[in-house]
KERODREN-227999 format. One record per residue (C-alpha): residue number from 1; residue in one letter; x, y, z. Coordinates in Angstrom, 1 decimal, decimal comma. Example, Ala and Ser with C-alpha at 12.3 -4.5 7.8 and 13.67 -1.06 7.14 Angstrom:
2
(node 1 "A" (12,3 -4,5 7,8))
(node 2 "S" (13,7 -1,1 7,1))
end
This chain:
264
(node 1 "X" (0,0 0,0 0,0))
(node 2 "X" (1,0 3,5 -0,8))
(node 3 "X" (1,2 5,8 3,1))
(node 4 "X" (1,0 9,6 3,2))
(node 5 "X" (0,5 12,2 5,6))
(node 6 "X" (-1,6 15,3 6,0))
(node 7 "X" (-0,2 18,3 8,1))
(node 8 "X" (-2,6 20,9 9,2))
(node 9 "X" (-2,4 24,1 10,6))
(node 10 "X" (-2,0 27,5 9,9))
(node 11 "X" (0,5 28,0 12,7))
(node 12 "X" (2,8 25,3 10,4))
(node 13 "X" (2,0 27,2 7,2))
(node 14 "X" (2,5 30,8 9,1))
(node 15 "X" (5,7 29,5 10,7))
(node 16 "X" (5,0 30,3 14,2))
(node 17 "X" (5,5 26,4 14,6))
(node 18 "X" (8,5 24,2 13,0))
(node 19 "X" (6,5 21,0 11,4))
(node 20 "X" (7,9 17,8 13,2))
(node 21 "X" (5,3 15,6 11,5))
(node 22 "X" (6,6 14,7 8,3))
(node 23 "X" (10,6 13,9 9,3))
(node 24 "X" (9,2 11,3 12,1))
(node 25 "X" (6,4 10,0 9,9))
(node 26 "X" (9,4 9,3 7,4))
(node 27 "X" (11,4 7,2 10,5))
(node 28 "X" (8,6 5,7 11,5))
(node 29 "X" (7,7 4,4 7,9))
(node 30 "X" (11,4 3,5 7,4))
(node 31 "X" (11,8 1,7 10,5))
(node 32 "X" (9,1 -0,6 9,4))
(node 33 "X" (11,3 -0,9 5,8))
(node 34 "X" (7,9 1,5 4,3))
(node 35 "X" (8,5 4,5 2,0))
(node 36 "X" (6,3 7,3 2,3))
(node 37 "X" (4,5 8,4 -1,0))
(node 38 "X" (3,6 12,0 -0,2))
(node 39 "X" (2,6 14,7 2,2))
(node 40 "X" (0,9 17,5 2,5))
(node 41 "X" (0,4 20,9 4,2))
(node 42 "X" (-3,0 22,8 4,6))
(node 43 "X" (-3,7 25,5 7,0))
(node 44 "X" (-6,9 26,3 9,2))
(node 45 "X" (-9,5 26,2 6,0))
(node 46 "X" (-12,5 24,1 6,0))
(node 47 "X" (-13,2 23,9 2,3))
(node 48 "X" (-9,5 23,0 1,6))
(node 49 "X" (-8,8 20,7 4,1))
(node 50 "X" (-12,2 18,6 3,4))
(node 51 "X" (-11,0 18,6 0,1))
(node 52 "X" (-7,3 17,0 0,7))
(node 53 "X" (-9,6 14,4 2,5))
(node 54 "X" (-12,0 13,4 0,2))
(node 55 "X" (-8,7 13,0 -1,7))
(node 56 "X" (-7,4 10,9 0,9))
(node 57 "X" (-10,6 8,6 1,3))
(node 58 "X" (-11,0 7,8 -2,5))
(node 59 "X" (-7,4 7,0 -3,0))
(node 60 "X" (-7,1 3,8 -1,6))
(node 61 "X" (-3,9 4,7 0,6))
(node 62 "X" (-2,7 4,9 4,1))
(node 63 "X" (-3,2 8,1 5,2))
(node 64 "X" (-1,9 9,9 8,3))
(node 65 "X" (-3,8 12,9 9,0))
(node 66 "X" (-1,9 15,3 11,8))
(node 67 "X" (-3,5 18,5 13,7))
(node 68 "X" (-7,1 20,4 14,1))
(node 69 "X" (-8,4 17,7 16,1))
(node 70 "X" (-9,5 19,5 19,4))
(node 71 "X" (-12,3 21,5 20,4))
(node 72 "X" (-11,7 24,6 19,7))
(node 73 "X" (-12,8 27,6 17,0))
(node 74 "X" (-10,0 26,8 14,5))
(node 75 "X" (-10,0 22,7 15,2))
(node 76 "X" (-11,8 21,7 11,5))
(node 77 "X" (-10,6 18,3 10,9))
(node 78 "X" (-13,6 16,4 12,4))
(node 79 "X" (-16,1 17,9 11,1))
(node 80 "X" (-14,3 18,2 7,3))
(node 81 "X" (-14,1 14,4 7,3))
(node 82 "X" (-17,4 14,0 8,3))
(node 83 "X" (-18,6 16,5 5,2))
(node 84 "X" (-15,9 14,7 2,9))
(node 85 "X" (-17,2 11,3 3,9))
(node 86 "X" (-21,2 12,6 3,5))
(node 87 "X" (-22,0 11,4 7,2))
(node 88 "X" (-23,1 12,8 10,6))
(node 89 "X" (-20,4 13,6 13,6))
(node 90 "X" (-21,5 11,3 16,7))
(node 91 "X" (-20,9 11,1 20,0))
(node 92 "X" (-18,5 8,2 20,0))
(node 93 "X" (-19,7 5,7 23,1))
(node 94 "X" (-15,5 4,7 24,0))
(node 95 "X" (-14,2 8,3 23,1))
(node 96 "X" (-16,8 9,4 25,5))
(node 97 "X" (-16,3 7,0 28,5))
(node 98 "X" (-12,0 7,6 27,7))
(node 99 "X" (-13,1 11,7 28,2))
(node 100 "X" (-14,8 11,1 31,6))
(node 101 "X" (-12,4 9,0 33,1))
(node 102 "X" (-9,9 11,7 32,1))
(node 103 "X" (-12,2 14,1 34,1))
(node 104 "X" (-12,1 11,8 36,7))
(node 105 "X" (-8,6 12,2 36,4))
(node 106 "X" (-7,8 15,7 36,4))
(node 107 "X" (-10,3 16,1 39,4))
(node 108 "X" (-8,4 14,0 41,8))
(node 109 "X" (-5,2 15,1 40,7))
(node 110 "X" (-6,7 18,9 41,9))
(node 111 "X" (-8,4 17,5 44,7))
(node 112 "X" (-11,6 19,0 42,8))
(node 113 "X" (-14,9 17,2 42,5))
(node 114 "X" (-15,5 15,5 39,8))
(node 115 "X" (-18,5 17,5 38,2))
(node 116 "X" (-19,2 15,9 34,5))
(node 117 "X" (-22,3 18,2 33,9))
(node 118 "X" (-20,3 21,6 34,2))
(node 119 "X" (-20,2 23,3 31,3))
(node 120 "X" (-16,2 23,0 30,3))
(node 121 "X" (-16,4 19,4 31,0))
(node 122 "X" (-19,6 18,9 28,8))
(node 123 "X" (-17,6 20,9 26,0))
(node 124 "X" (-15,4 18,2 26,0))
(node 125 "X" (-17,0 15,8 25,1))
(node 126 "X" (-16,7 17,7 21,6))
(node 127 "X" (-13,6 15,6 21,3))
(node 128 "X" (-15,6 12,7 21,1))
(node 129 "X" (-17,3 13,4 18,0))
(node 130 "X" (-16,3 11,8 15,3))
(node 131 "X" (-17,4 11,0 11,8))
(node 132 "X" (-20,5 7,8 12,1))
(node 133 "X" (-18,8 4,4 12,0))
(node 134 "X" (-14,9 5,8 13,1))
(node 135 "X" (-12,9 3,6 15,0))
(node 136 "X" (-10,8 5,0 17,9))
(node 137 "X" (-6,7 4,9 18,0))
(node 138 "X" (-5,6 5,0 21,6))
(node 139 "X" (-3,8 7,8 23,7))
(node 140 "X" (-1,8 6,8 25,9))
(node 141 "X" (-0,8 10,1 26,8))
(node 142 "X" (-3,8 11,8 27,9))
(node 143 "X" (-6,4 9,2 27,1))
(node 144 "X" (-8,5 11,9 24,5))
(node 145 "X" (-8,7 8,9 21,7))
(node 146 "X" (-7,8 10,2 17,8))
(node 147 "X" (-10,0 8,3 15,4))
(node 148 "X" (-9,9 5,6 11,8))
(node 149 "X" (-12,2 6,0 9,2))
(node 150 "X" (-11,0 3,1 6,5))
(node 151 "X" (-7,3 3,7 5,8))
(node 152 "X" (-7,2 7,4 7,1))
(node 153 "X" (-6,1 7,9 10,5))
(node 154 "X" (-6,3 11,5 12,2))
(node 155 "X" (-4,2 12,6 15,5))
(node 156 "X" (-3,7 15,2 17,2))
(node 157 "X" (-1,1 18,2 16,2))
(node 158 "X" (0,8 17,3 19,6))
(node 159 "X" (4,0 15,2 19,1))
(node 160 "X" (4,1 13,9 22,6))
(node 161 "X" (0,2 12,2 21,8))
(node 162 "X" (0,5 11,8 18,0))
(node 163 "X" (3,7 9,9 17,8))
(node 164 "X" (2,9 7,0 20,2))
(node 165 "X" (-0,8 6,6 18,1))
(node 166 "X" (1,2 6,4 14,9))
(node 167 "X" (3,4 4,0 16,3))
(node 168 "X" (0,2 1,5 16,9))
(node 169 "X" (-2,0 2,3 13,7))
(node 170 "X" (1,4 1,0 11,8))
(node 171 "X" (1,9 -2,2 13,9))
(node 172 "X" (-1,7 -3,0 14,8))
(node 173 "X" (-3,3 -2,1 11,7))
(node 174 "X" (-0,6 -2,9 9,2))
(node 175 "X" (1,4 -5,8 10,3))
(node 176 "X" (1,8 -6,9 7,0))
(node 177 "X" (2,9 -3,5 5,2))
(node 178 "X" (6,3 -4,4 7,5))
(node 179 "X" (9,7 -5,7 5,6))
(node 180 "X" (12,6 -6,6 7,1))
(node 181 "X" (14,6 -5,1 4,4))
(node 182 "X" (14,5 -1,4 4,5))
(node 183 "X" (14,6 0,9 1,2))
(node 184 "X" (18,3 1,2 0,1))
(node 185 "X" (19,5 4,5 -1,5))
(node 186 "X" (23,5 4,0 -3,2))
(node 187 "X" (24,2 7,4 -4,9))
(node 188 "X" (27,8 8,9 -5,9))
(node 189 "X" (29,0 12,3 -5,7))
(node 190 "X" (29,6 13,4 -10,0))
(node 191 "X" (31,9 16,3 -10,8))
(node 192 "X" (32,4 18,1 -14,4))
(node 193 "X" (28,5 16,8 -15,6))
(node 194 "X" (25,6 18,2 -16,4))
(node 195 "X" (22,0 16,6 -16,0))
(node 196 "X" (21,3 16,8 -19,3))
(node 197 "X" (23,6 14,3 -20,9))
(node 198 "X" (22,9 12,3 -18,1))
(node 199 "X" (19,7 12,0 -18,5))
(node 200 "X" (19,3 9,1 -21,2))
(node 201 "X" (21,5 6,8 -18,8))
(node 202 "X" (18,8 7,6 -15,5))
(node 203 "X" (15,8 6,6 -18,2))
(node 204 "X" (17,2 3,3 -19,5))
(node 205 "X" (18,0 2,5 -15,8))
(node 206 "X" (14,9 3,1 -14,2))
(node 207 "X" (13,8 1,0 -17,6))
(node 208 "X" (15,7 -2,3 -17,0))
(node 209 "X" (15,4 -2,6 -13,0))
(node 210 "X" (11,6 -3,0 -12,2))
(node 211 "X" (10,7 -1,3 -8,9))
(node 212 "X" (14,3 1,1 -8,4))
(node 213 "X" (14,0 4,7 -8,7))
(node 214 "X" (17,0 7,5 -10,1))
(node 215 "X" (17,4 10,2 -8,5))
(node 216 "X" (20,1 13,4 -9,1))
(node 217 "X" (20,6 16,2 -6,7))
(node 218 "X" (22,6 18,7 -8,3))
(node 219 "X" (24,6 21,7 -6,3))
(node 220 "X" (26,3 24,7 -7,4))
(node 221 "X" (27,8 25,9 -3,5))
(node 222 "X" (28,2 22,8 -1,3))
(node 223 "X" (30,5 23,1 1,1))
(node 224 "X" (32,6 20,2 0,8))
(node 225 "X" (32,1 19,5 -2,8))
(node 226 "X" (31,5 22,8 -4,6))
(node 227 "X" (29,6 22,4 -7,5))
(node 228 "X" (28,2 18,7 -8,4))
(node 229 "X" (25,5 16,2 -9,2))
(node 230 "X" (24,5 13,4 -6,5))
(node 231 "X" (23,2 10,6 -9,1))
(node 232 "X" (22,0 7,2 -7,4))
(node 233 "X" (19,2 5,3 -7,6))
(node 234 "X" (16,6 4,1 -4,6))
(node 235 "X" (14,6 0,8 -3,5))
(node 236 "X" (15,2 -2,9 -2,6))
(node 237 "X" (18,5 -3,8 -1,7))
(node 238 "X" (19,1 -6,1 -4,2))
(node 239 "X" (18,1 -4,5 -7,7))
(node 240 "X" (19,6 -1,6 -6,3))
(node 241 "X" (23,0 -2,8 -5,9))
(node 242 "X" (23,0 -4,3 -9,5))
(node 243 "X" (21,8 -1,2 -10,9))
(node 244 "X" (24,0 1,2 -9,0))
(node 245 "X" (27,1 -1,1 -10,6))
(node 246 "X" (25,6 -0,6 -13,6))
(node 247 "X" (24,8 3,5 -13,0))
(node 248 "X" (28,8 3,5 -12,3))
(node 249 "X" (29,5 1,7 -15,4))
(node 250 "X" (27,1 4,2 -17,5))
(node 251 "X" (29,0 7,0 -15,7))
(node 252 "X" (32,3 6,0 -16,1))
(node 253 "X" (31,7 5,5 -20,0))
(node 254 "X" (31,0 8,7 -20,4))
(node 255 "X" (34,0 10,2 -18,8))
(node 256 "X" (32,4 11,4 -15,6))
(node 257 "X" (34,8 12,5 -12,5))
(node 258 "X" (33,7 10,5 -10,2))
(node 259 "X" (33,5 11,5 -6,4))
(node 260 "X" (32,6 9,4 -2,9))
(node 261 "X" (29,9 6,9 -3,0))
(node 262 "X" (27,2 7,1 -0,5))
(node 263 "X" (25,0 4,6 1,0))
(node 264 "X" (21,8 4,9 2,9))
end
């Protein structure tokens, strides 16, 4: 299956906030020897972000979908996945009892009685609502569950909740997406060349080796290797390594300068 990833926020998009999403999505996906297939941001917009999910239910993939899950004025997401999905939000019966026993919580951590008809506690329950038919994903961090619909998965904007529910949609949901063998990426630094004439080689590459991708990185002011192209190809360890010999060869026979050889 193909995973991406949603980030939402204007506070991303405005940069008052640094996104930490998408790097740890990317080591959590390679830790499990999975790729990720694309991301996207969208700020604080209801039509735009309903949008991007409609998107995301159609297409069949795993889909991560990070921030605007609260209770608050500028927290869309739930209701934009209801409206992209066509159904109702609903009081979810195990979001709601997970809510009250946080209640519980907070009040004897305070020493407070635990009043679940005052009006701040009965507003948030809001949490709770989720599109008709979701299924919750655990928090172990506060308890306030994130929701499934299908293959899309939503979660808070938080690191400190969002990572740990990632962590168990991949390995309760998606056992079998695992590999033992991680994506490979052999590349090698290339001096004096330009992407153009290299270009026929990366095509008849990507051609012949079912399943490995080319990739080139050029740089004009690096600070180690001045101006240069990283040229290497990407997937399973084994095609790669037979067509990274055989990118070498292609290189080699046009002259290239060659650099060091990386591997990742």
């Amino acid at each position: 299956m193909n995973f991406g990833v949603i980030i939402i926020g204007d506070e991303i998009l405005s940069g008052k906030r640094e996104d930490k999403h998408l790097p740890k999505v990317i080591a959590l996906l390679n830790e499990r020897g999975i790729a990720l297939s694309w991301a996207r941001y969208v700020g604080d917009d209801p039509a735009r972000i309903t949008a991007h999910l409609r998107e995301a239910f159609a297409s069949g993939d795993v889909v991560f979908s990070c921030g605007g899950i609260g209770a608050t004025p500028d927290d869309h997401t739930r209701q934009c996945a209801a409206n992209a999905l066509g159904v109702p939000l609903a009081l979810h019966p195990q979001a709601r009892d997970l809510i009250l026993e946080r209640m519980r919580d907070i009040a004897a951590e305070q020493g407070l009685p635990y009043e679940p008809e005052r009006a701040d506690n009965l507003h948030r329950l809001n949490m709770g609502m989720f599109p008709e038919g979701a299924q919750i994903i655990p928090n172990p961090y506060n308890k306030i569950a994130g929701f499934s619909v299908g293959h899309v998965h939503f979660v808070p904007g938080f690191p400190v909740m969002a990572w740990p529910m990632l962590q168990w949609v991949l390995d309760e949901r998606y056992p079998g997406e695992h590999s033992a063998e991680r994506p490979r990426e052999q590349s090698v630094i290339v001096f004096g060349a330009m992407e153009s004439t290299l270009t026929p080689l990366m095509e008849a590459i990507e051609a012949r080796f079912d399943g490995v991708k080319v990739f080139s990185l050029p740089s004009v002011d690096h600070p180690q290797w001045g101006r240069h192209i990283e040229l290497g190809v990407k997937g399973a360890a084994g095609p790669v390594a037979e067509a990274f010999a055989e990118l070498l060869a292609g290189l080699r026979g046009h002259g290239a300068q060659l650099g060091p050889e990386l591997v990742r």
